[in-house]
Backbone as a chain_set.jsonl record, in Angstrom:
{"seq": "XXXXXXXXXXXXXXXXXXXXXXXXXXXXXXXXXXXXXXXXXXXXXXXXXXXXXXXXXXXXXXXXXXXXXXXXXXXXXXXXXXXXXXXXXXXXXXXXXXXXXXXXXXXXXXXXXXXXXXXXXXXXXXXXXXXXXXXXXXXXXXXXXXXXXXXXXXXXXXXXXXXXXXXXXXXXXXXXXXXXXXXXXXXXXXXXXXXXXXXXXXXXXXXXXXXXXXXX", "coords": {"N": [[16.49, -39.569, 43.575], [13.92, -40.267, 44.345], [13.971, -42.922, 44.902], [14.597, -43.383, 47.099], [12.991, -43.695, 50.898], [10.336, -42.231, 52.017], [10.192, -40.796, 54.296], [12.518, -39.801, 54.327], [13.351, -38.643, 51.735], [10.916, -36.098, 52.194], [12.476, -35.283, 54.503], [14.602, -33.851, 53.196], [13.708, -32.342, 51.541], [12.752, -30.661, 53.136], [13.783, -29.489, 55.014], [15.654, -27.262, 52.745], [13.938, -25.819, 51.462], [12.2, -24.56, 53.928], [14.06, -22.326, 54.57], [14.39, -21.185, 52.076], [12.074, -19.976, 51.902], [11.928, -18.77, 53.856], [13.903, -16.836, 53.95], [13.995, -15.407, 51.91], [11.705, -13.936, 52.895], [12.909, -12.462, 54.46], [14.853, -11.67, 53.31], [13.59, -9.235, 52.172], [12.754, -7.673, 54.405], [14.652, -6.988, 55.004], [15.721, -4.844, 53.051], [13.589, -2.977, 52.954], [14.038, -2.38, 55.111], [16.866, -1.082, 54.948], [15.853, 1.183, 52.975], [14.176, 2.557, 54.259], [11.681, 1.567, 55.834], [11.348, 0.272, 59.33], [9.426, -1.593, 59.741], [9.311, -4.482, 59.616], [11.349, -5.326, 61.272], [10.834, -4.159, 63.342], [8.798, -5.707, 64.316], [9.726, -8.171, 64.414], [10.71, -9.646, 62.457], [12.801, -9.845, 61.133], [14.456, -12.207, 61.152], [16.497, -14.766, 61.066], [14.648, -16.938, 61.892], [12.73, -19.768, 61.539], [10.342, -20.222, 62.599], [9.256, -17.897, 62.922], [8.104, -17.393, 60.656], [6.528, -19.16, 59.642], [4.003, -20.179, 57.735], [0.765, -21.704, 57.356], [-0.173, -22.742, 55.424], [1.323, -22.303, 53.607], [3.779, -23.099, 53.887], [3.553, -25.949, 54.966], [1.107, -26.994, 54.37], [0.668, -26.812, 51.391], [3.279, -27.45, 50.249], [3.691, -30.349, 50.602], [1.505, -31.553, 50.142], [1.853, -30.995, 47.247], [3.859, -32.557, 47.127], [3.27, -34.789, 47.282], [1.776, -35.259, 45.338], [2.4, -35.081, 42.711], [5.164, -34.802, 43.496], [6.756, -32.442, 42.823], [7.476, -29.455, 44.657], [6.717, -26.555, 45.879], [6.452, -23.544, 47.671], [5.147, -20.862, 50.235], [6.195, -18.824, 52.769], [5.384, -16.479, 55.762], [4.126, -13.488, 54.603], [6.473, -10.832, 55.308], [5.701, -7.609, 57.011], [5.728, -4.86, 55.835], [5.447, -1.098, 55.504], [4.626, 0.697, 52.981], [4.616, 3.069, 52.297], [6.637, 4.615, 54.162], [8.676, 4.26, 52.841], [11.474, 5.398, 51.114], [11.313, 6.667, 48.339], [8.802, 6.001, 46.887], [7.751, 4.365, 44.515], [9.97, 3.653, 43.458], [11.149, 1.993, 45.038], [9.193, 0.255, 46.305], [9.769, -1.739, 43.805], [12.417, -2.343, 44.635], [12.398, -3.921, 46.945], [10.944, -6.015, 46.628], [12.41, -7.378, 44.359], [14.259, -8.089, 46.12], [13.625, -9.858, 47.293], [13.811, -12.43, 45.398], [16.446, -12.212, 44.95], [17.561, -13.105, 46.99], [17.072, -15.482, 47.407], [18.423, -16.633, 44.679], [21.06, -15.864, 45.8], [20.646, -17.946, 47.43], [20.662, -20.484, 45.615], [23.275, -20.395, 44.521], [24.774, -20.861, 47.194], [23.764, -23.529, 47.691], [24.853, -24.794, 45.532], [27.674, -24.645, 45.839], [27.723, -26.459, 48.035], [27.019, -29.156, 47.047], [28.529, -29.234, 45.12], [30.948, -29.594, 46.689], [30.357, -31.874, 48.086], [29.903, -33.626, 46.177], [31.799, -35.483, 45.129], [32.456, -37.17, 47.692], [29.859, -38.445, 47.979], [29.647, -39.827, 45.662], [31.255, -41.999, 46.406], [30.058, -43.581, 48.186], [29.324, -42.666, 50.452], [27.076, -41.933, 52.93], [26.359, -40.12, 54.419], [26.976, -37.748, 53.228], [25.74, -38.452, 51.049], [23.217, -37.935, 51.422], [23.467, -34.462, 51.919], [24.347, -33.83, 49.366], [21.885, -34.857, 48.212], [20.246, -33.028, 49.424], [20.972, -30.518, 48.67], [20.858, -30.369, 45.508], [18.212, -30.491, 45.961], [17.837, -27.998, 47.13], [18.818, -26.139, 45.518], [17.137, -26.582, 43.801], [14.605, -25.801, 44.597], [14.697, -22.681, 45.606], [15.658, -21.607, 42.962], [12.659, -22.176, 41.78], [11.181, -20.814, 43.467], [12.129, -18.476, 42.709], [12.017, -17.802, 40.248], [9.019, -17.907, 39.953], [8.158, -16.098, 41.833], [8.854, -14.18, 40.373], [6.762, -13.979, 38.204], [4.2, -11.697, 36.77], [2.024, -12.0, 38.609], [0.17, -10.361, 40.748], [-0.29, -11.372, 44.412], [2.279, -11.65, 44.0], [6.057, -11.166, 43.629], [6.848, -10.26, 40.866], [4.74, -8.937, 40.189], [4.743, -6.355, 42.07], [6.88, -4.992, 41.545], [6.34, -4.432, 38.228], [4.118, -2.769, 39.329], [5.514, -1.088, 39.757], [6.776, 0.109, 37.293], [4.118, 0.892, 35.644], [2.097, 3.373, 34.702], [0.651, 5.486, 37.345], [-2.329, 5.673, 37.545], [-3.132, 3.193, 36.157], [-1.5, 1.46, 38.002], [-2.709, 1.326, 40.348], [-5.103, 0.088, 39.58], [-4.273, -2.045, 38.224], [-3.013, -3.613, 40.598], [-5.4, -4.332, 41.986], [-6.073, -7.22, 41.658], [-4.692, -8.211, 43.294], [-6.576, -9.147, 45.402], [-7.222, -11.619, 43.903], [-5.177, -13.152, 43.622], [-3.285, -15.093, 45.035], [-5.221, -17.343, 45.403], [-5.393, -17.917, 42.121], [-2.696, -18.772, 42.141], [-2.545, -21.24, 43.951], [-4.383, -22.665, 42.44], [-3.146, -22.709, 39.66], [-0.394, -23.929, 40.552], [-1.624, -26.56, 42.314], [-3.284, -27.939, 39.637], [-1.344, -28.589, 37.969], [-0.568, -26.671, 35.884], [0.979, -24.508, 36.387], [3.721, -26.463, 36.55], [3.848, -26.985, 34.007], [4.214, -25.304, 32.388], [6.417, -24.032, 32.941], [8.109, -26.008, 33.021], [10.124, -26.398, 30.878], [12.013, -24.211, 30.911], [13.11, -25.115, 33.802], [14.108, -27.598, 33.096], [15.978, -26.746, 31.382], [17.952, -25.347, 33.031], [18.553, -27.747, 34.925], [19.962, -28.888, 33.649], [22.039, -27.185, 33.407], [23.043, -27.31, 35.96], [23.94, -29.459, 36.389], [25.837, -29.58, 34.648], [27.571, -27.737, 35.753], [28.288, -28.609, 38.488], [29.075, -31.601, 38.058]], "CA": [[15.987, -39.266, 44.921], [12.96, -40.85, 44.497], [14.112, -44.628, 45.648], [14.813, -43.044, 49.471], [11.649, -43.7, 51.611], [9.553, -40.992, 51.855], [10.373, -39.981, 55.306], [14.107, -38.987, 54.117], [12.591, -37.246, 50.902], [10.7, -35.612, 52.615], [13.399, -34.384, 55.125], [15.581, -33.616, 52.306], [13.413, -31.241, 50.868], [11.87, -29.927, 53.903], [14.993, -27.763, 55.007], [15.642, -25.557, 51.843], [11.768, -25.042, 51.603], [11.619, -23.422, 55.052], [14.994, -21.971, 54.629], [14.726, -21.017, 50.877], [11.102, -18.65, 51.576], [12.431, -17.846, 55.66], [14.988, -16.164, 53.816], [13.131, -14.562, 51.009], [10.976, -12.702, 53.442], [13.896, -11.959, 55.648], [15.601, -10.148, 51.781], [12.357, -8.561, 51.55], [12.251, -6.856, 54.742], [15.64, -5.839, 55.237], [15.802, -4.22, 51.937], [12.698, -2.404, 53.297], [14.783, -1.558, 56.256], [17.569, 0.053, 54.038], [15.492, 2.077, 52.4], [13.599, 3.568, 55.575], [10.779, 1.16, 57.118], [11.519, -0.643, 60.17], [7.989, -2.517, 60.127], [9.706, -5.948, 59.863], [12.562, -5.302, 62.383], [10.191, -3.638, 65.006], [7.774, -6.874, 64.512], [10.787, -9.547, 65.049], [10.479, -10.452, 61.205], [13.925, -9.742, 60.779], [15.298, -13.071, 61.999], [16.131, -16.703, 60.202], [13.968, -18.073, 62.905], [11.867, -20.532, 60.8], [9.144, -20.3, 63.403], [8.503, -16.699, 62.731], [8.055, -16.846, 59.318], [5.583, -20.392, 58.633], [2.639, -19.896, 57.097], [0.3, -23.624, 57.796], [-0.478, -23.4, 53.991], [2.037, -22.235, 52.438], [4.801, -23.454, 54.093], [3.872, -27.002, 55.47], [-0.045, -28.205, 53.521], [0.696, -26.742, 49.876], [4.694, -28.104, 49.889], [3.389, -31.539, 51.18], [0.138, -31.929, 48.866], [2.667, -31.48, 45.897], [5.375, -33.429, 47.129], [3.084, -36.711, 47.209], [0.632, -35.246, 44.452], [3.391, -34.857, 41.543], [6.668, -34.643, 43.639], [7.248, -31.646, 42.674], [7.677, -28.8, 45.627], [6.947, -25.698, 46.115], [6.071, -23.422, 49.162], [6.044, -19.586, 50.865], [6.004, -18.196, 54.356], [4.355, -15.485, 55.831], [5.31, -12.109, 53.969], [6.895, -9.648, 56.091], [4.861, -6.982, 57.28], [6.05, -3.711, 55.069], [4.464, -0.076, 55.541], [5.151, 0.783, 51.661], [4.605, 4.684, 52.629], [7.866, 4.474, 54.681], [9.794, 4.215, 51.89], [11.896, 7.246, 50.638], [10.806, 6.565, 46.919], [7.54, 4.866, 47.203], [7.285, 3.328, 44.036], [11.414, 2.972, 42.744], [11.453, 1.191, 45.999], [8.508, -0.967, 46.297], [10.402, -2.875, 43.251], [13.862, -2.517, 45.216], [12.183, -4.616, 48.274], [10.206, -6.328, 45.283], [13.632, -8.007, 43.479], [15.221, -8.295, 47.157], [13.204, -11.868, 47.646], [14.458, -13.631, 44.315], [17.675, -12.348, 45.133], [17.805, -14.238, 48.558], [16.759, -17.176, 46.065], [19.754, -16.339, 44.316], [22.467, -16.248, 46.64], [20.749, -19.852, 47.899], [21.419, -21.003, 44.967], [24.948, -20.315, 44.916], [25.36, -21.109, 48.066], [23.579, -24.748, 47.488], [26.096, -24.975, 44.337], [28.714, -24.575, 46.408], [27.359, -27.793, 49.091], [26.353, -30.176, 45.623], [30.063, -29.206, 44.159], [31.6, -30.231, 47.483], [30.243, -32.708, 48.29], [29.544, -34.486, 45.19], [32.78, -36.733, 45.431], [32.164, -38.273, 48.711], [28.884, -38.899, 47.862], [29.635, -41.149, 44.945], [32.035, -43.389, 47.133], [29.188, -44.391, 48.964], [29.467, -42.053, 51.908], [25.619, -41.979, 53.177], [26.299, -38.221, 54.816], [27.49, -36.501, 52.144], [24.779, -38.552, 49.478], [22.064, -36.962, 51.811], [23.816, -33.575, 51.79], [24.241, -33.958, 48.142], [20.3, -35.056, 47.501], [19.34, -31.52, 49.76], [21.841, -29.331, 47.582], [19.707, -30.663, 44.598], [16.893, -30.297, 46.346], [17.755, -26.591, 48.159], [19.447, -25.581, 44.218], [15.527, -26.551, 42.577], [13.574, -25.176, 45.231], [15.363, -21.877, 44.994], [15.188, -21.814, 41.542], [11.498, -22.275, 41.636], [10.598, -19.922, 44.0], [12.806, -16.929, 42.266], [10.968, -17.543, 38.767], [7.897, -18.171, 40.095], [7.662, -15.098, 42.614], [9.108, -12.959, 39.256], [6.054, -13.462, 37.181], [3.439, -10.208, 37.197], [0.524, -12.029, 38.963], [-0.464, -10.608, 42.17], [0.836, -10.352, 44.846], [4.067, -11.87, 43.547], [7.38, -10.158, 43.65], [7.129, -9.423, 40.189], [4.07, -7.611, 40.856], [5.243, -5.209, 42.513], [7.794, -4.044, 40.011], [5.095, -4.097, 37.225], [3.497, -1.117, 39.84], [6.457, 0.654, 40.026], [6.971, 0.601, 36.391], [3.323, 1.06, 35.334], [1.705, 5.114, 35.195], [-0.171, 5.416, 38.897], [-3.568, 5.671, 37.618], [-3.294, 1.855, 36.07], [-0.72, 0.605, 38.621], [-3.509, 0.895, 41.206], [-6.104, -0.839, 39.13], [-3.77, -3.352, 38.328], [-3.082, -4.085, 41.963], [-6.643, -4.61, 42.683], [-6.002, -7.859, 40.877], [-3.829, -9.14, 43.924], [-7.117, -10.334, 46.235], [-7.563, -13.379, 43.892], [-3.517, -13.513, 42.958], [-3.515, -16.311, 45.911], [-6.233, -18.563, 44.739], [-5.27, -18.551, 41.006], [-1.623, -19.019, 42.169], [-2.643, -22.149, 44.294], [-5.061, -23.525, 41.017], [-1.849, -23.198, 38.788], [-0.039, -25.402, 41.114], [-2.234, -27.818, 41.819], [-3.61, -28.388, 38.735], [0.136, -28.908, 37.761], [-0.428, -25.735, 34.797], [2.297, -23.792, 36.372], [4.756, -26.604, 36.314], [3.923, -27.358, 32.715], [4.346, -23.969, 31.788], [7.9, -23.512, 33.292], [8.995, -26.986, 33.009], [10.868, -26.278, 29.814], [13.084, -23.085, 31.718], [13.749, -25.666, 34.77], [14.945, -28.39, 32.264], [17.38, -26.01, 31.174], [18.577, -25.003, 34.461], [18.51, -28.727, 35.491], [20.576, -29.535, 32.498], [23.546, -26.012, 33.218], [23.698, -27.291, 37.214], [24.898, -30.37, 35.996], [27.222, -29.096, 34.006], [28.434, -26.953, 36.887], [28.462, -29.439, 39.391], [30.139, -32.761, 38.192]], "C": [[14.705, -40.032, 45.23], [12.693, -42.401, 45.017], [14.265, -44.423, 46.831], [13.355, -43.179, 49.577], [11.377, -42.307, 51.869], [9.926, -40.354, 53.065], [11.844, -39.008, 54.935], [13.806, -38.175, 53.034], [12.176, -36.367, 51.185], [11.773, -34.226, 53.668], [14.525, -33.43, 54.6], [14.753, -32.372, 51.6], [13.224, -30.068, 51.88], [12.97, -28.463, 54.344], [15.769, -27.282, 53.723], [14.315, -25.25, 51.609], [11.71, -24.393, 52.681], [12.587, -22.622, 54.887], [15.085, -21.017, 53.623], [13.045, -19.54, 51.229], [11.4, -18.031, 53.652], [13.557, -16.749, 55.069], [14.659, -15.022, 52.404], [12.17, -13.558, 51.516], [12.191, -11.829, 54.153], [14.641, -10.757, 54.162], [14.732, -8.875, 52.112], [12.554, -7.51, 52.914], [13.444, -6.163, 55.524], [16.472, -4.97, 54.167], [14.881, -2.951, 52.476], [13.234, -1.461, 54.26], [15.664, -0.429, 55.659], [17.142, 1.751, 54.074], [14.099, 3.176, 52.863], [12.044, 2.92, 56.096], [11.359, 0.156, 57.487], [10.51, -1.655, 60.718], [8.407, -3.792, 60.571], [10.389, -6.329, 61.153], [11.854, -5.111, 63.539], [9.032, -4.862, 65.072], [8.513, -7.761, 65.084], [10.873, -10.104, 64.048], [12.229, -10.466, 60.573], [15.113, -10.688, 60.844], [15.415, -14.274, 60.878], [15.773, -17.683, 60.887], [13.068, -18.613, 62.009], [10.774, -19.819, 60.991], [8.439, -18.763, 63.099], [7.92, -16.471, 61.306], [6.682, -17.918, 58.936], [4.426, -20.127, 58.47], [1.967, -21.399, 57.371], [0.21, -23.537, 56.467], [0.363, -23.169, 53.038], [3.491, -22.685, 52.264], [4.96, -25.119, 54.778], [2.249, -27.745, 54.395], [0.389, -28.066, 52.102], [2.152, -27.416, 49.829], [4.127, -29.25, 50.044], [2.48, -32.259, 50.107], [0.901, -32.143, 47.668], [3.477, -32.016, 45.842], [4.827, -34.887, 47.031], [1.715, -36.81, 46.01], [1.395, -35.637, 43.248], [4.764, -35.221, 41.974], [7.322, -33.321, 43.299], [6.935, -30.718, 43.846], [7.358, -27.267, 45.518], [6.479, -24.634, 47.567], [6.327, -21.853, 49.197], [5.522, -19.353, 52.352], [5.179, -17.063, 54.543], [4.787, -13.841, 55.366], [5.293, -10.942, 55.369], [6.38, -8.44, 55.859], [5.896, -5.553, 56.672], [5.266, -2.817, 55.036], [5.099, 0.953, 54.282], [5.137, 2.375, 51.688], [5.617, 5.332, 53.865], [8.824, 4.745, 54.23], [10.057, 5.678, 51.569], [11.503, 7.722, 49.665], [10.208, 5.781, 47.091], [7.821, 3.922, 45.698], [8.826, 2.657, 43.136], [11.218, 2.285, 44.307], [10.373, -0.031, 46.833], [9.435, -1.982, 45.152], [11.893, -3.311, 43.771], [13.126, -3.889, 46.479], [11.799, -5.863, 47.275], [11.338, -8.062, 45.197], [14.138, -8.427, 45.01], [14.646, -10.236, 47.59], [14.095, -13.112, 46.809], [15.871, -13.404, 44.282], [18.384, -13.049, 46.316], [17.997, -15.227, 47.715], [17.943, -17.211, 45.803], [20.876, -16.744, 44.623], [21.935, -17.596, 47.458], [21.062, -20.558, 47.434], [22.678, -21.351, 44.828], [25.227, -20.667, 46.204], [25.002, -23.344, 48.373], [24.491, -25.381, 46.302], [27.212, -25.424, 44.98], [28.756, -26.022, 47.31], [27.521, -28.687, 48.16], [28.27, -30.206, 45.551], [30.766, -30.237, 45.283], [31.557, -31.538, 48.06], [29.818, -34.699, 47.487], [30.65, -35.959, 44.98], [32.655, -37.601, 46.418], [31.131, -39.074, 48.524], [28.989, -40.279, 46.921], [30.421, -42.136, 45.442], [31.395, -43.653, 48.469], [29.261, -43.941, 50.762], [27.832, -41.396, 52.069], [25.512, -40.715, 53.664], [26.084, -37.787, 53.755], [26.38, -37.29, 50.689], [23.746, -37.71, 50.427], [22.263, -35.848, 51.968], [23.504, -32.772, 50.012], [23.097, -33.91, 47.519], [19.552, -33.265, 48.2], [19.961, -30.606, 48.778], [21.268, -29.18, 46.243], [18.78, -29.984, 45.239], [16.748, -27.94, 46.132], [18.074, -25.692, 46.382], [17.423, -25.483, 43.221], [14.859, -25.846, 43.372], [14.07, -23.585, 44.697], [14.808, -21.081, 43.759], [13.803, -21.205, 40.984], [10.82, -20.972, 42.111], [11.099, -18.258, 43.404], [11.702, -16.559, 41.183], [9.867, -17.279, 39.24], [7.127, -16.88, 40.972], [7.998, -13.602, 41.189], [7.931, -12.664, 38.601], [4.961, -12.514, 37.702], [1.983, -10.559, 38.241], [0.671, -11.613, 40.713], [-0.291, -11.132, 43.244], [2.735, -11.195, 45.265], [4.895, -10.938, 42.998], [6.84, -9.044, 42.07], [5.809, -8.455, 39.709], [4.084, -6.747, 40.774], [6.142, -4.314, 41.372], [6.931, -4.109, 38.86], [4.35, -2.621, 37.863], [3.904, -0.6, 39.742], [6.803, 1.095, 38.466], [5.757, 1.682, 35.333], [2.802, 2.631, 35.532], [0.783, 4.955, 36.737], [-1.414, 5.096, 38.778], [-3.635, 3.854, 37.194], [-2.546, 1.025, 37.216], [-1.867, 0.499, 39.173], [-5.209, 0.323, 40.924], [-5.317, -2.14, 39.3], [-3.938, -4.253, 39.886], [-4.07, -4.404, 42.829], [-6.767, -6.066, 42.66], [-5.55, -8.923, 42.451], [-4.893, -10.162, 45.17], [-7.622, -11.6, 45.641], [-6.298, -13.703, 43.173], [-3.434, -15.212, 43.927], [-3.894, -17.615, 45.449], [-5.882, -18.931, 43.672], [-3.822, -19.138, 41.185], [-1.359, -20.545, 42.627], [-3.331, -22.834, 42.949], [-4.05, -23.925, 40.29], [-1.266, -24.317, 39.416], [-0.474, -26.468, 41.347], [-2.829, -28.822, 41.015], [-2.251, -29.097, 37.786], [0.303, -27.828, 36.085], [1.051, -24.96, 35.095], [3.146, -25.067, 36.123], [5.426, -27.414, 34.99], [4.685, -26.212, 32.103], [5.848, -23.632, 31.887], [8.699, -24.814, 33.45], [9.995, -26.702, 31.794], [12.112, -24.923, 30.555], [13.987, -24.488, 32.707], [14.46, -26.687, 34.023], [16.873, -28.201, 31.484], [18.748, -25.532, 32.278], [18.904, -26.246, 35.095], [19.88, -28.987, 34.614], [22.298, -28.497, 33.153], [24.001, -26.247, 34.912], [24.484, -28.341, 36.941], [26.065, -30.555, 35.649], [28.409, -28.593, 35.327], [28.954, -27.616, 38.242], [29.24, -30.75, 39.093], [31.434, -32.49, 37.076]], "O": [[14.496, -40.4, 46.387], [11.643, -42.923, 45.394], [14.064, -45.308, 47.664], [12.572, -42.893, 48.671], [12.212, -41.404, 51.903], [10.017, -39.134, 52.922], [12.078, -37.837, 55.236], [13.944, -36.965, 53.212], [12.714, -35.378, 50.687], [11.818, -32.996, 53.625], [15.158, -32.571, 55.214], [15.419, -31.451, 51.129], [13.438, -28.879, 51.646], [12.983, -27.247, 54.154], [16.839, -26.787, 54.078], [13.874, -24.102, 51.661], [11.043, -23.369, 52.535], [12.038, -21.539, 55.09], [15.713, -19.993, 53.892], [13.101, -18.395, 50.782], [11.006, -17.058, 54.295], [13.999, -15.877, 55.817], [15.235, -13.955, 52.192], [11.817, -12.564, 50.881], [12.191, -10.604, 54.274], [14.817, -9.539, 54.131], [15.167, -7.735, 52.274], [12.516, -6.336, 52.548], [13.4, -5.227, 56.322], [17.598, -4.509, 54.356], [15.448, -1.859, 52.435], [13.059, -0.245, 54.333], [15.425, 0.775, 55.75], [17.541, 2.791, 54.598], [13.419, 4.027, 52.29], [11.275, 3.671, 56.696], [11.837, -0.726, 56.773], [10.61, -2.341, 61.735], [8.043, -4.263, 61.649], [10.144, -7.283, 61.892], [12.094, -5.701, 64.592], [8.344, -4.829, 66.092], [8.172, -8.232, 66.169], [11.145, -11.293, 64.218], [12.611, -11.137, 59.614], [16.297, -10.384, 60.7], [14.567, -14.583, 60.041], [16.15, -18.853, 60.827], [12.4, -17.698, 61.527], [10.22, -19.059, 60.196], [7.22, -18.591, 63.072], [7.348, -15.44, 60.954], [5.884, -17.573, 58.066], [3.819, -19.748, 59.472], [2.78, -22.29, 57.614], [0.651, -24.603, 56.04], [0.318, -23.617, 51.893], [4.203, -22.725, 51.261], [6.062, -25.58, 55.077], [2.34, -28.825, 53.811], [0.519, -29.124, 51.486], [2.032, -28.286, 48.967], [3.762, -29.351, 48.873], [2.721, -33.262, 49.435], [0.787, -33.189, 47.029], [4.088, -32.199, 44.789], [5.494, -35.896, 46.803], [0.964, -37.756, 45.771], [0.971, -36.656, 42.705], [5.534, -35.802, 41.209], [8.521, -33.207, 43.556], [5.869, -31.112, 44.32], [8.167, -26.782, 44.726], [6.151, -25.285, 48.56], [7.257, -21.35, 48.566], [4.472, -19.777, 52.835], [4.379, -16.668, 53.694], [5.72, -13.21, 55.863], [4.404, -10.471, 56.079], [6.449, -7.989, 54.715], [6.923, -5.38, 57.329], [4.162, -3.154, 54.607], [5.911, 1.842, 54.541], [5.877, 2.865, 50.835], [5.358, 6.406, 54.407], [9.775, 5.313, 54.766], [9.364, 6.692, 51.655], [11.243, 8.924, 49.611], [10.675, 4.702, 47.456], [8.108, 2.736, 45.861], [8.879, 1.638, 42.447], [10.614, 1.794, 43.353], [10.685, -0.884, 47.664], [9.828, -3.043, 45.638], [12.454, -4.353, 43.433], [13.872, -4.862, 46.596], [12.64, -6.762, 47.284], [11.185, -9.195, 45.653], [14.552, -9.58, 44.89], [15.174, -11.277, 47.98], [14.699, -14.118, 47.183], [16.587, -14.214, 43.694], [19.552, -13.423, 46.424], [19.078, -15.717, 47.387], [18.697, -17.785, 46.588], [21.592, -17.601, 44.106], [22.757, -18.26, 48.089], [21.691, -21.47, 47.97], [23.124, -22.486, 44.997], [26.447, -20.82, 46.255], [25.707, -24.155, 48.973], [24.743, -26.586, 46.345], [27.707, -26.519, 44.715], [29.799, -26.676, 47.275], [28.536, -29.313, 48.467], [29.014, -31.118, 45.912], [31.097, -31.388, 44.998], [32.529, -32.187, 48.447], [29.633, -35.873, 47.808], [30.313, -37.12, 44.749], [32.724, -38.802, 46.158], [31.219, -40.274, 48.787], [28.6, -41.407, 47.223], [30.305, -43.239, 44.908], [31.957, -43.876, 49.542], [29.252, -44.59, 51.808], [27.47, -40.456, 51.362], [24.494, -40.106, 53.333], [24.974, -37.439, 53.351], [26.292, -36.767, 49.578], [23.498, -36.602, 49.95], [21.171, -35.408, 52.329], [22.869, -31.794, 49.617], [22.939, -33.222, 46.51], [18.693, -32.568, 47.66], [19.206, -29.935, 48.074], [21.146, -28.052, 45.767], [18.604, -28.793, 44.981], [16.093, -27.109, 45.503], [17.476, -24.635, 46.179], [16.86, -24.701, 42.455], [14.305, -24.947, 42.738], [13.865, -23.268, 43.526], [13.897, -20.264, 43.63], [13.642, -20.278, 40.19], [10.111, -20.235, 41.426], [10.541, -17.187, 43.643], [10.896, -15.631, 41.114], [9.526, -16.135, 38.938], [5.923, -16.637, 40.903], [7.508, -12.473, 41.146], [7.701, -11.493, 38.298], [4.749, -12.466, 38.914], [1.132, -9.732, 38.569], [1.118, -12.31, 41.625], [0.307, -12.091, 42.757], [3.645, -11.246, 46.091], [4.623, -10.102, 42.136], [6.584, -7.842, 42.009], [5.905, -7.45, 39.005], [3.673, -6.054, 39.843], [5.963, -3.315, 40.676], [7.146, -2.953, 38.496], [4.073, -1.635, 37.179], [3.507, 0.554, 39.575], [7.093, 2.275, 38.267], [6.035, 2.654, 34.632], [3.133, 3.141, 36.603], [0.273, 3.843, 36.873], [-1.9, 4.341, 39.62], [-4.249, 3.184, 38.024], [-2.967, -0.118, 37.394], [-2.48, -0.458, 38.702], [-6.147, 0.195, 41.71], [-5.509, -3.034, 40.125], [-4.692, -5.181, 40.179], [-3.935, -4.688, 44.019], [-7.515, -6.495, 43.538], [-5.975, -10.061, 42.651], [-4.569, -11.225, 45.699], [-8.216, -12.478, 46.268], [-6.319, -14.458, 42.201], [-3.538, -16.297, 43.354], [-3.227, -18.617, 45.191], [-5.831, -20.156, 43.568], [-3.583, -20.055, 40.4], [-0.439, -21.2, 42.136], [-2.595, -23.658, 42.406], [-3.818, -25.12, 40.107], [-1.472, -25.473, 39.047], [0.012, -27.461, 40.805], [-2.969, -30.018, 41.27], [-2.388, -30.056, 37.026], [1.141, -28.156, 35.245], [1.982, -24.84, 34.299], [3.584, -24.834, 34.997], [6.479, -28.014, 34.775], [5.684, -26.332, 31.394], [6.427, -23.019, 30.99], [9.826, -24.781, 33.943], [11.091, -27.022, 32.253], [13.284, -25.276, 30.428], [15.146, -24.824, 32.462], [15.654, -26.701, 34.323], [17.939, -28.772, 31.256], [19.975, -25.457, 32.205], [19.677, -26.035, 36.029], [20.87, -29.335, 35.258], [23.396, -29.038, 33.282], [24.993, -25.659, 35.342], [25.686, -28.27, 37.198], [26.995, -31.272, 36.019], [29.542, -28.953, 35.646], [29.884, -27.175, 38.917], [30.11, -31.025, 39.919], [32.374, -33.282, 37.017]]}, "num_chains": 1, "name": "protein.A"}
């Protein structure tokens, strides 16, 4: 992918990055809905309108900075507005809304599997659609990926977070969770410093290695 000019790289990544965390909030807050707040729905968060969801830094300067810092991608939107004292079971269901993001991820995956698989034949007989279909399905399959693991681990106020509160006794969960006003900042340091994608390059290698498999 890296011999295309940067404008088509770029474009190639750009829709499953808005697509891949527009749809991770959108899990998040109709899981929420389910299980009895309508915060998201009665805001308008409930939609796969891009536009409602972009964050300027997390969804268009931080993807961008690492796409011409390293090349590597990552990105989130604006989290959907959740009134966690809504819920029927506050804290089995903060991790139900929790898990509902990386499971969006999930089914993108599979559903970018499914684009890659199909289109992987045309592509190699030099059909210029279906190779730029082919290079997003990559693309939309790593992003994905990235964003599932990466929202799983316990820091603040990532997914897996949350389920660390709900598992944790009350009196520490809500220490812990104090943790989440500099979760942000150290989350951006990891990335830019390129620590997180040292740290989890060895997982994605593996996963790089079993799409392969699955795909040609």
């Amino acid at each position: 992918m890296t011999e295309l000019p940067y404008l088509y790289q770029i474009f190639i990544w750009a829709v499953p990055v808005i697509f891949a965390v527009t749809l991770h909030e959108v899990g998040h807050g109709l899981v929420a809905k389910i299980l009895g707040d309508t915060t998201a729905e009665d805001m308008g968060r409930l939609t796969i309108n891009p536009i409602k969801h972009i964050d300027l830094i997390g969804t268009i300067v931080v993807p961008l900075t690492m796409f011409f810092l390293s090349g590597f991608v990552f990105g989130w939107a604006k989290p959907v507005p959740i009134n966690w004292n809504r819920l029927r079971n506050k804290k089995r269901d903060i991790a139900l809304v929790a898990l509902a993001g990386p499971f969006a991820n999930l089914l993108m995956i599979i559903f970018w599997l499914f684009v890659a698989k199909l289109f992987i034949g045309p592509a190699g007989q030099g059909n210029s659609a279906a190779s730029l279909l082919t290079f997003m399905a990559w693309a939309g399959i790593i992003i994905n990926f990235l964003l599932m693991i990466v929202n799983l681990l316990p820091l603040p106020p990532l997914d897996g977070s949350r389920v660390l509160f709900s598992i944790l006794p009350n009196k520490l969960a809500y220490q812990y969770i104090k943790l989440e006003k500099y979760g942000l900042l150290i989350l951006v340091v990891l990335l830019i410093t390129g620590v997180l994608a040292k740290t989890i390059g060895p997982v994605i290698a593996v996963f790089e290695r079993l799409m392969h498999v699955l795909i040609i």
